[in-house]
N, C-alpha and C positions, 0 to 999 in steps of 0.2 A: 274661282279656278279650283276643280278637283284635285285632288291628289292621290297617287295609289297609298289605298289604307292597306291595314293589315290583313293578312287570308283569317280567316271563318274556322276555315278547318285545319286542323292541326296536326299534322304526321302524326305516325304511332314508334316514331323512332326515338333513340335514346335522346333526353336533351342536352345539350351541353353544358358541361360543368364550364362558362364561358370566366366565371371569376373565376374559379381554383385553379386553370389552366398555365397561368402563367407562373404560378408556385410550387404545380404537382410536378411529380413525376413521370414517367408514360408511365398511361396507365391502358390494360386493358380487359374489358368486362366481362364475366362468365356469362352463360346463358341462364343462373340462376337472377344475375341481376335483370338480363333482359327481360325476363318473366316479371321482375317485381315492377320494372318501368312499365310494362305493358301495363300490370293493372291499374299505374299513373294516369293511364291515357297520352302517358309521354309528356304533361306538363311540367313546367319549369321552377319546381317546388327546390330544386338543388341549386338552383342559380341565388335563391334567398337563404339557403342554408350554405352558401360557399362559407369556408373558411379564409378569415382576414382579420384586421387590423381596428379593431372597433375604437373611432374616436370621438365622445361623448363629447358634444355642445361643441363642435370643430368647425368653423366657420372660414377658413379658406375656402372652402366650394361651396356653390349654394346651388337648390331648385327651386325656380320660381314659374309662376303662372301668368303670364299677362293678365296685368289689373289686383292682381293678389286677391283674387276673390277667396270668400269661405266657403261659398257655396257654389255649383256648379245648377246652369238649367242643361235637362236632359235632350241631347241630340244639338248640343252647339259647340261650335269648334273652337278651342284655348290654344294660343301659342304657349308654348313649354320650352321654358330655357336652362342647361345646366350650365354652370359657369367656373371659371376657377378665379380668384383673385390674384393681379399681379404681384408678384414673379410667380407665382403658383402655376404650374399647368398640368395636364392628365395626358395618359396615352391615351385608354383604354374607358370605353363607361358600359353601363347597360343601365336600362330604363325601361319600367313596369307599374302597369296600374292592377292596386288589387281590389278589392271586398275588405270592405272592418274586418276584422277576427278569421282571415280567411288566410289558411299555408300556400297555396298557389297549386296544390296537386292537381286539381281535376278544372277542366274549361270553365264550368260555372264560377271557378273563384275570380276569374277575371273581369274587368269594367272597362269597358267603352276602347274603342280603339285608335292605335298613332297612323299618322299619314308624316309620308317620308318628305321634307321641304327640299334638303341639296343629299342627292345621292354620291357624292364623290366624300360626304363627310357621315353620314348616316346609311344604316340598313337593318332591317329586317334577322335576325337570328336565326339561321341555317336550320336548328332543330330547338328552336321556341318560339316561334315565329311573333306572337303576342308582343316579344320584347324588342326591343331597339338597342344597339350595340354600333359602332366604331366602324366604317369600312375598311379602313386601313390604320394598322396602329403608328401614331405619329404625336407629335406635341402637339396642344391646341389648346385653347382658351377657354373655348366657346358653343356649343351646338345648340339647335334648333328644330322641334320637330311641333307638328300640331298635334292636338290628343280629341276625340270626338268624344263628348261625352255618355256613359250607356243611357237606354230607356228610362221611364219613369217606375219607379219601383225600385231601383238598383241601393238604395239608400245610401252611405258615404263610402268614399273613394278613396285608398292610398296611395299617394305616386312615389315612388321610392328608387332612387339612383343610387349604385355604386360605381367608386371612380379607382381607377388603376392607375395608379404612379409608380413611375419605375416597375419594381418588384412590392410595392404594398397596394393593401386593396383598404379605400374607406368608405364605410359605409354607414350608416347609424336607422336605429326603428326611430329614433323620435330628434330633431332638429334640422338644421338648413339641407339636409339631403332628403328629407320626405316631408311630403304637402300632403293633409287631409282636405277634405273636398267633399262638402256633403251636399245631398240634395237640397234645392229650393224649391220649398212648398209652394205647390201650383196657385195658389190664394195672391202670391207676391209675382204671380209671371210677367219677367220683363220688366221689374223695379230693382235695381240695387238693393241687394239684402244683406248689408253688412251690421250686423248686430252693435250697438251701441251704448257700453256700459253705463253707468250712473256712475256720478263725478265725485270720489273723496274725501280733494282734496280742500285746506284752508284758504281763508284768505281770499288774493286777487291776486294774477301776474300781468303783466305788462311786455309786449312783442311786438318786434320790427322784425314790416315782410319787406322783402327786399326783391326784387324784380330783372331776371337779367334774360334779355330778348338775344335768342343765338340764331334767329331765324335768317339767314342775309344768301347774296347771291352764292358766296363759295361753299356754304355748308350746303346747300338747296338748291342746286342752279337751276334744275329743269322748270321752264315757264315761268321761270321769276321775275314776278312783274315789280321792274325797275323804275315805273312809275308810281308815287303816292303809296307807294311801299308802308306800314305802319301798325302799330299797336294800339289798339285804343285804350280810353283810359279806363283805369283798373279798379271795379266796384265789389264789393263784399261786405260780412261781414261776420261778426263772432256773434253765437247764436245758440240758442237749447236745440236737445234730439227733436225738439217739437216743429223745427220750423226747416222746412229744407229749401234752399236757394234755386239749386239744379244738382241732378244726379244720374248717373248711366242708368239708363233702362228707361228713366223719365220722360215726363213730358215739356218741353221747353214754358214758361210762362210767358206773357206779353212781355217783361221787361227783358228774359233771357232775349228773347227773340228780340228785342230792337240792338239790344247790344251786339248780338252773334249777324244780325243781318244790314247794322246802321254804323255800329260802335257808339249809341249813343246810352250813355250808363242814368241819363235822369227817370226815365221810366222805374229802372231797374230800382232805382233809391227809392224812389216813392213807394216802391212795395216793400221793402227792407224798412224804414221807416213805418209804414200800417202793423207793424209785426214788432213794437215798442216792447213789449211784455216778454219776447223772446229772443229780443237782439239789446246786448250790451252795448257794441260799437260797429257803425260802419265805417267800412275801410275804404279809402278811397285814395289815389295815387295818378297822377297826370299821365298824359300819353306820349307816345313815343315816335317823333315824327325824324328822319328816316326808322324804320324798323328797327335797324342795327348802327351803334357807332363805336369805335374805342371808349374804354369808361376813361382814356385822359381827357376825351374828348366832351366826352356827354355821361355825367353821374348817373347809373341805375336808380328807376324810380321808388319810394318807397312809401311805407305807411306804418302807423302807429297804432297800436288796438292791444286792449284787454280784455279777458275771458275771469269767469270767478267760478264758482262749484257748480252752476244751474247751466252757466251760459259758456259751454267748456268748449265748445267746435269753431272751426271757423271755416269757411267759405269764399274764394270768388272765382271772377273768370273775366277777362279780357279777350277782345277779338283781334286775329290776327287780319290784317286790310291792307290790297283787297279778298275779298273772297265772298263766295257764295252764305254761308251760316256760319264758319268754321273760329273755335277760339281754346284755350288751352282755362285752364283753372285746377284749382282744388275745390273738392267734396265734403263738407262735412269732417275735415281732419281735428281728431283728437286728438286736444293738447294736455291732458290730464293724466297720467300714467297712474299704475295699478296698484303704484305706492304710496300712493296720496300726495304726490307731486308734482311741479308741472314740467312739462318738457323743456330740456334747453334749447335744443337747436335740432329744425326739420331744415332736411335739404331734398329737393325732389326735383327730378327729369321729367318734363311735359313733354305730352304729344297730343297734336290737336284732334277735335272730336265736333262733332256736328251735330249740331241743335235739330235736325230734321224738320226744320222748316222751308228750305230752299232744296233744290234736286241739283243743283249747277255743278259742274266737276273737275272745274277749272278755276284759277284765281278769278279771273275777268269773266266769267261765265253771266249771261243776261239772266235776269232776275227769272226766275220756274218757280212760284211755290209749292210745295210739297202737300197734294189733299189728297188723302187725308195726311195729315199731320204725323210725321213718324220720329219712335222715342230718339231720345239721345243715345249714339255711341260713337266710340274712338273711333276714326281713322284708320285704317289698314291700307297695306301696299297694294290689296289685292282687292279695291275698288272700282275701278275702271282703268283701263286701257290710258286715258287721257290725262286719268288724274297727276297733277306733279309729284307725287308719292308711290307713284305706279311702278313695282317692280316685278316682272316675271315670275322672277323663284320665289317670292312671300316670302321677303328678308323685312327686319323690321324697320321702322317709322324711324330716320334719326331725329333727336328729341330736338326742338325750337326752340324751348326755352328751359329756365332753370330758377326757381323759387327758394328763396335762404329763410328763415322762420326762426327768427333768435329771440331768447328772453332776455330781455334788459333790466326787468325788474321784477320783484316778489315786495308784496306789503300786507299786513295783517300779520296774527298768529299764522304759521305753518304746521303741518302735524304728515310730514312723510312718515310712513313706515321705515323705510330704509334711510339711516340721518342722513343727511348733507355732504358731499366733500367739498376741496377746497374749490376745484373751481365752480360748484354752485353758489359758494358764497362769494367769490370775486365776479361771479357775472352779475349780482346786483347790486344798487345804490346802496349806497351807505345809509345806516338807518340813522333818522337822528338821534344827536345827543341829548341826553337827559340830565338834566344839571340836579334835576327836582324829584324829586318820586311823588311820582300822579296817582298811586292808586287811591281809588273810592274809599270811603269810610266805611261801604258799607260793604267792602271786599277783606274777609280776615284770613291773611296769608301767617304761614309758617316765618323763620326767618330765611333770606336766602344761604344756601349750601356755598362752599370754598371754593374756588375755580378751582376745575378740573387741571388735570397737566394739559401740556397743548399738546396737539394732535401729531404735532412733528415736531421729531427731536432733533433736526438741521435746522439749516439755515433756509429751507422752504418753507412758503408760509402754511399757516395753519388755524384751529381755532379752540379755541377754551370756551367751559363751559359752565353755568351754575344754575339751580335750580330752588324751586319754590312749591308748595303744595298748599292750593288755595282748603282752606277748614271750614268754612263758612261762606256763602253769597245773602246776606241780609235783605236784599234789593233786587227779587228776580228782570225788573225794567233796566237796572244798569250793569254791562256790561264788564266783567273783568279782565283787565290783561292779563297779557302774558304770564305762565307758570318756569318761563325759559328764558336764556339770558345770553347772550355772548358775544366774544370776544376775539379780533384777529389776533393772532401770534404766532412767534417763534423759536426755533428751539435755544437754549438757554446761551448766553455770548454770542450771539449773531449780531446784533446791531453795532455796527464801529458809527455810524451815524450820528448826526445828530437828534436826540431824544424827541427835538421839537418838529420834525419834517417827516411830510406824512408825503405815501405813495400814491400819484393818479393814473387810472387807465391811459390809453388813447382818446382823441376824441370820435366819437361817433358821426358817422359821416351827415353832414346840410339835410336838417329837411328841405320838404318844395315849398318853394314860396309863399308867402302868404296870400298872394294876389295874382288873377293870371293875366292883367292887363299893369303897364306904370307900375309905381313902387311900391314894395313891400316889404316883412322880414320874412327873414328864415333864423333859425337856431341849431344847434346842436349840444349834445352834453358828454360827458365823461363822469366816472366817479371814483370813489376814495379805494383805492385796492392795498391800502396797509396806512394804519394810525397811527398816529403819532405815538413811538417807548412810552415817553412822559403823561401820556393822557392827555395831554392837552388837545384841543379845539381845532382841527383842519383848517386852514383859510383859504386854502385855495379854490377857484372857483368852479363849481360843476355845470355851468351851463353860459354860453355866450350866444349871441344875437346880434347879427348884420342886415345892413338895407339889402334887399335885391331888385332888381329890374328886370320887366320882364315886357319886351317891345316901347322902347322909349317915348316913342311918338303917338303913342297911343292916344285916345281922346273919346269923349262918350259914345261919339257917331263913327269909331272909327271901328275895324275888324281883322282878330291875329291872324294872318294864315300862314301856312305852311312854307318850307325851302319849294323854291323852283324842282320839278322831276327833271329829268334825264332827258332832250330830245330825242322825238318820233324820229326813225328811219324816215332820211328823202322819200318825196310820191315818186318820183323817179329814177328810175332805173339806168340813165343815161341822160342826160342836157340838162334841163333848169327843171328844177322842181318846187317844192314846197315842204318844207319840216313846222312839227307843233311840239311845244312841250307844255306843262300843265301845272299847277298847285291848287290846293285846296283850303277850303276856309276852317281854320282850325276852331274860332270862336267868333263868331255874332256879335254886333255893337252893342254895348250894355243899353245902350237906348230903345233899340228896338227898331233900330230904322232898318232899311238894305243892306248889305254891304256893297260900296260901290269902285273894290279894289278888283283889277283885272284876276282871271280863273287861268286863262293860255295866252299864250303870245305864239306867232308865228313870224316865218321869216324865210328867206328864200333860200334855196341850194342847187348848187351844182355841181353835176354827175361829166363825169367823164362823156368825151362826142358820143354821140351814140355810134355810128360807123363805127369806133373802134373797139365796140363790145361784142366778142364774140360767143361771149355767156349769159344770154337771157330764159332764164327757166323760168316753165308754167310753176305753179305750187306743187308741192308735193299730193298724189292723190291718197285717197285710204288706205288702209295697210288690210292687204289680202286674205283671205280665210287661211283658216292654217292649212300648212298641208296634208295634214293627214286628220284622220274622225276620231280618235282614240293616243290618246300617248305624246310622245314630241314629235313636233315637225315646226316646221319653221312656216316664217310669212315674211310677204314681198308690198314694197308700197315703189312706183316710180312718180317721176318728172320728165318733162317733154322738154328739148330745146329749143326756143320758140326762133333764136336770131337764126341768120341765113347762114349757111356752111362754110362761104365765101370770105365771111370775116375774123376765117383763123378759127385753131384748134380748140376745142372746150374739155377742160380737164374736172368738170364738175363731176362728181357721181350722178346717177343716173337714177340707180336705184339702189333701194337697201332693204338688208335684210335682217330677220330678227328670230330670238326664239319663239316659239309658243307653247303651251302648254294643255292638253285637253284631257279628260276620265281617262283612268288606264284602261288601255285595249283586252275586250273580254277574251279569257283563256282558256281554250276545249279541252277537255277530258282527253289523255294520251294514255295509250293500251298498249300492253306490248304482243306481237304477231300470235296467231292462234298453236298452242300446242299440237301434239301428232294425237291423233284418237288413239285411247285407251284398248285394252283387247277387250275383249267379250266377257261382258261379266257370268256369261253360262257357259259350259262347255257342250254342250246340246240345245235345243230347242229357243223359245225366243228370249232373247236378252236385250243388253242398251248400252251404247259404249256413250264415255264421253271426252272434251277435251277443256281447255282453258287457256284464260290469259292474264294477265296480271296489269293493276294500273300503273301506273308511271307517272301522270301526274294527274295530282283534283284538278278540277274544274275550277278558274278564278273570275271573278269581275264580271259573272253574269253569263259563262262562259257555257255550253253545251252537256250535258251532263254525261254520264259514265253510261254506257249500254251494260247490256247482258255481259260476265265473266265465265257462264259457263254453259256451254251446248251441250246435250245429250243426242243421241239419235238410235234405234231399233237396231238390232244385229241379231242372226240367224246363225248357227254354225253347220250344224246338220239336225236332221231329226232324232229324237231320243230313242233307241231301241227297246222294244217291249221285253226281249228275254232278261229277265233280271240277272241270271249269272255272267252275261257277254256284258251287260252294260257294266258292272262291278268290276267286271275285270279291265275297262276302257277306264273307267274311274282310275282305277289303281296307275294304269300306265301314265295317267294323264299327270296324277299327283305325284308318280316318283319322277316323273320330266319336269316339273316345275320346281322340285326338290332340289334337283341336281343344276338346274337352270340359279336356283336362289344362291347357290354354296358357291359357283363360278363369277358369281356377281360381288358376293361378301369380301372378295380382297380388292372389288374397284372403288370401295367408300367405307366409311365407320357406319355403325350401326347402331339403329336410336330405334327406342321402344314402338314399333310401328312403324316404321318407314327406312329406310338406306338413303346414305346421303352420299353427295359428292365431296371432295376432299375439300380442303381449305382454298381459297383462293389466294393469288401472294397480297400483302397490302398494298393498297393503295398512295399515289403521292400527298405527300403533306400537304395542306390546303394553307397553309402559311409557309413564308421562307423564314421568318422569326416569330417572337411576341407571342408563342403560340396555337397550335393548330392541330386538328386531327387525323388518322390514317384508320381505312376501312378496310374489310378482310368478308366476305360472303362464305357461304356451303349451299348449296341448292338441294332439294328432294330429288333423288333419283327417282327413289320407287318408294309408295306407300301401296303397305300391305293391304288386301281388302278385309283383314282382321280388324284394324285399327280405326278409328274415328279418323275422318277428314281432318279437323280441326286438331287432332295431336299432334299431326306433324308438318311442320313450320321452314320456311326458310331460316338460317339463322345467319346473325350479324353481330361484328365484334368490331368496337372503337377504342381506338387508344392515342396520347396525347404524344404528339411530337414537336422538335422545334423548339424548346419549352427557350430556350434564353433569349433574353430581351434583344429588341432591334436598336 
């Protein structure tokens, strides 16, 4: 679906100071400044030098890009979102893409252009058309606009929003209100080109992903298939920049593809598995049969994995079922931060994306494969008509699921640049105690240094610290520890405790089973989050282990399947009919035999007599072209009432109607009515009068262009006389009649170097009731001298700010 982008061309009027507005004064501009805007070409270089409120690394409002790309391909469309965090809101925004190192004076400075998604909350900039600004100023949270990327050659892009609250304006050149955006080098066209640093950090860390499926009928109702509804199980793993799983722009592999069109992740592992040398751990976590339940109900699935300095990424993807290809995952996310440490906790909102091996557009859509084969991308609303994502306006995707990514552990030497605080050290195990000192003979350390004070002088915890400087390694084959040493603590008199009782987390919640058929264990652990005063030895324990069961009855020839779905709707409409409902086989006999438990059952139903249904409708037919070729118009789908008229009133709808949406309607070149013809530019013999007309509006969306603005045509007055004294003296009378014609006209207008004008016009109404807005005021040329150049004398125009207090 199109959308009206932004005009091309761009008035030659003053722009608007649309930030400084709401702060200034009225203001109103000489015709010295109209001259300097002119040489602007009228761009929006004052909207980025408004005066305001600069707040450096201010993270209540942010701009983001769907997908948070670095790089943009040239000529593809990005949803762009400003936002405020709760309780945070803005009245007022505007929003602009520039050129690197570029002020925004002249048209060239600009990149790529926005398309308007919901006109009642966004528009277009009166006199900067380039930008996006607020229809009406109100509270809000939230907007939404698309941005087209420019051509190839534009090389990086900056989008830069400012926000009006109340009476302040915030804005910043570098943090969460502007997104650089550079080109991607056509070599990479259609691969994800997210740059991926080399890993700093020590050591090994240890992370629980945690899985929580929001996909269900109330968050998603349209065509939600309420049968055999489900997530399949969840394969991944942690892996170098060398090895990639799946990624946007890609190409699905055989194992993406059996999971995204099977849900079956053993393909997928055999190829994660071929890939030993660049996968630390796969990740793997059960599936999820209904799709959605309370977690008092049904525990979120999870999994356990570690990444170290080579193997710092991690990856997976689960399919959501049924459906055509479609499944949600993370990319390659790095867990290694820039400080040479590892992340504590990722949390992230999914939205599903399509392996491009299926075409189907619906959950239950019959198998279509896709040939040739097309890369992987997200989902959008504005994929088909049919799709259950399908939304008119291009509002976004509500997210299915939701991924938690916590460290639970760090082991080895660490070496962050920026130390530790406390809750990095209470998020991991306790290290063990050392009763002994293990260092090698052939390691010649310093002595260790005095604990430090502790970090906190309360009663919050904290940690101390001592240190060592290795002099000597005798043995380059054997490994030294640790130069670094430490210890939890408090600030001084805190403990009324007893010396000997040491502090434990929570426990962490069940792994899955050990087994997915009959009995097995599961575990879980906690760990030490404050030591014993006294020093002495923790006892308490960090990790417990219980049976689980998992289908009691199970047996080598036997096979898990799924809860019963939801009964089909009766085949009839009225009397006896027939209902099905269905399950599926979750797991295969370990033996290898058939499985020989029932898939559906069926069973009979009964519909009201039929005589006394007076409401039997055909199906609804297609939903109708729009009504109009260009712009909004709506569309119509009906149903037929098939029962006889005779069996009572039917209060069914009939038909319904909907928006649509189609390219904005091209806009013709608008002229204003032709001038009166000029007088004769000879006063004898042959001359040429002419007239004019002025535009009114360019031409938009492909629209007819602008004719001719000015006609001339042949004029004669009389013939010239040959006596040269009688002609002189016709000269003379003709020039003091024009004389005295110019002095009787001098008190109907002011007087400007080549031309007479007309007087001021009154201003014009405020174009705002508050919030501010501006009032306009004209002078038109009466008469330009034929002394003067055409182009010195101008209509002139004056703007000034009214309104200015807030709504």
């Amino acid at each position: 679906m199109r959308l009206s982008p932004a005009p091309l061309r761009l008035s030659r009027t003053l722009a608007l100071l649309a930030l400084a507005l709401p702060l200034a004064a009225a203001l109103a501009f000489s015709d010295e400044t109209l001259d300097k805007v002119a040489k602007s070409e009228g761009y929006c270089s004052r909207i980025l030098r408004a005066q305001g409120t600069r707040r450096e690394g201010y993270t209540e409002f942010s701009l983001r890009v769907e997908g948070d790309p670095d790089f943009y391909k040239p000529g593809t469309s990005y949803r762009v979102t400003l936002s405020a965090a709760p309780p945070s809101y803005f009245r007022g925004f505007t929003l602009i893409a520039l050129k690197e190192n570029r002020e925004g004076d002249k048209e060239e400075d600009h990149a790529g252009t926005f398309q308007i998604i919901d006109e009642e909350e966004t528009q277009f900039m009166s006199n900067c058309p380039v930008a996006v600004t607020e229809s009406t100023p109100r509270r809000r949270t939230r907007i939404q606009v698309f941005w087209i990327a420019p051509p190839t050659g534009t090389g990086c892009v900056i989008l830069k929003a400012s926000i009006v609250q109340k009476r302040i304006i915030y804005f910043q050149d570098e943090g969460s209100l502007t997104k650089k955006l550079c080109e991607q080098d056509s070599t990479f066209d259609g691969v994800t080109d997210k740059p991926i640093l080399d890993c700093c950090a020590c050591g090994t860390a240890k992370y629980r992903l945690t899985f929580y499926g929001n996909w269900s009928e109330k968050t998603h109702p349209k065509d939600y298939p309420r049968r055999a509804n489900h997530w399949s199980a969840i394969i991944g793993g942690s892996h170098s920049k060398n090895y990639v799983l799946w990624e946007y722009g890609g190409y699905a592999s055989e194992g993406v593809k059996q999971v995204a069109e099977l849900g079956s992740p053993v393909k997928m592992e055999e190829e994660i598995r071929q890939q030993s040398d660049e996968v630390l751990t796969v990740i793997k976590a059960k599936a999820q049969w209904p799709a959605w339940q309370p977690l008092n109900v049904r525990a979120a699935p999870s999994a356990e994995f570690s990444v170290d300095r080579t193997r710092h990424l991690m990856s997976f993807l689960t399919m959501m079922g049924p459906s055509p290809d479609w499944n949600v995952g993370l990319s390659a996310e790095d867990l290694c931060t820039k400080e040479c440490g590892w992340v504590q906790k990722v949390v992230q909102d999914l939205i599903p994306w399509d392996a491009g091996t299926d075409s189907g557009v619906t959950y239950e859509s019959p198998n279509k494969p896709t040939i040739p084969q097309e890369k992987i991308r997200p989902l959008t609303s504005l994929d088909h008509p049919q799709s259950p994502f399908y939304d008119p306006e291009g509002g976004s995707i509500i997210q299915v699921a939701r991924v938690v990514i916590e460290r639970i552990a760090r082991k080895g030497e660490q070496c962050n640049i920026v130390p530790d605080n406390v809750d990095d050290i209470v998020a991991d195990l306790a290290p063990e105690e050392k009763d002994e000192d293990d260092t090698p003979e052939t390691c010649i350390y310093s002595n260790w240094s005095p604990w430090s004070a502790c970090s906190s002088s309360t009663c919050d915890k904290g940690k101390r610290m001592r240190q060592r400087m290795l002099k000597a390694q005798l043995d380059l084959s054997v490994p030294c520890p640790d130069t670094q040493d430490f210890q939890p603590c408090m600030g001084p008199g805190c403990s009324d405790e007893d010396g000997s009782t040491c502090t434990m987390s929570e426990w962490i919640t069940w792994s899955p089973c050990s087994i997915s058929c009959g009995t097995g264990m599961r575990s879980r652990e906690r760990y030490v989050k404050q030591f014993p005063e006294d020093g002495s030895v923790c006892t308490l324990p960090t990790e417990e282990t219980e049976k689980c069961t998992v289908n009691e009855e199970c047996s080598p020839s036997s096979c898990l399947m799924t809860e019963w779905g939801e009964w089909d709707e009766c085949s009839a409409t009225c009397g006896m009919g027939m209902k099905k409902r269905h399950r599926m086989v979750k797991m295969s006999p370990a033996d290898g035999s058939m499985c020989k438990a029932e898939t559906s059952q069926t069973e009979k139903c009964m519909m009201p007599e039929c005589h006394t249904i007076p409401c039997l409708l055909s199906p609804w037919s297609e939903w109708s072209d729009c009504s109009v070729t260009c712009g909004k118009g709506m569309r119509t789908r009906q149903r037929m009432l098939k029962s006889l008229a005779e069996l009572g009133d039917c209060n069914e709808e009939l038909e319904q109607v909907e928006k649509c949406m189609l390219p904005e309607c091209p806009i013709d070149c608008e002229l204003t009515e032709w001038s009166q013809w000029s007088e004769c530019n000879k006063s004898c013999g042959k001359g040429h009068m002419i007239r004019t007309r002025m535009i009114q509006m360019e031409p938009q969306f492909g629209g007819a262009p602008c004719p001719e603005t000015v006609q001339r045509k042949k004029c004669r007055v009389r013939k010239c006389l040959r006596n040269p004294s009688i002609q002189k003296l016709r000269w003379r009378e003709a020039r003091e009649s024009r004389r005295g014609e110019q002095l009787r006209e001098e008190s109907d207008g002011e007087q400007f170097p080549g031309c007479r004008m007309r007087p001021w016009t009154a201003w014009s109404e405020c174009t705002k009731l508050c919030g501010g807005g501006i009032q306009e005021r004209y002078m038109t040329v009466k008469k330009r001298f034929k002394s003067s150049q055409f182009t010195s004398c101008k209509d002139k125009k004056e703007i000034r700010a009214c309104n200015v207090h807030p709504c």
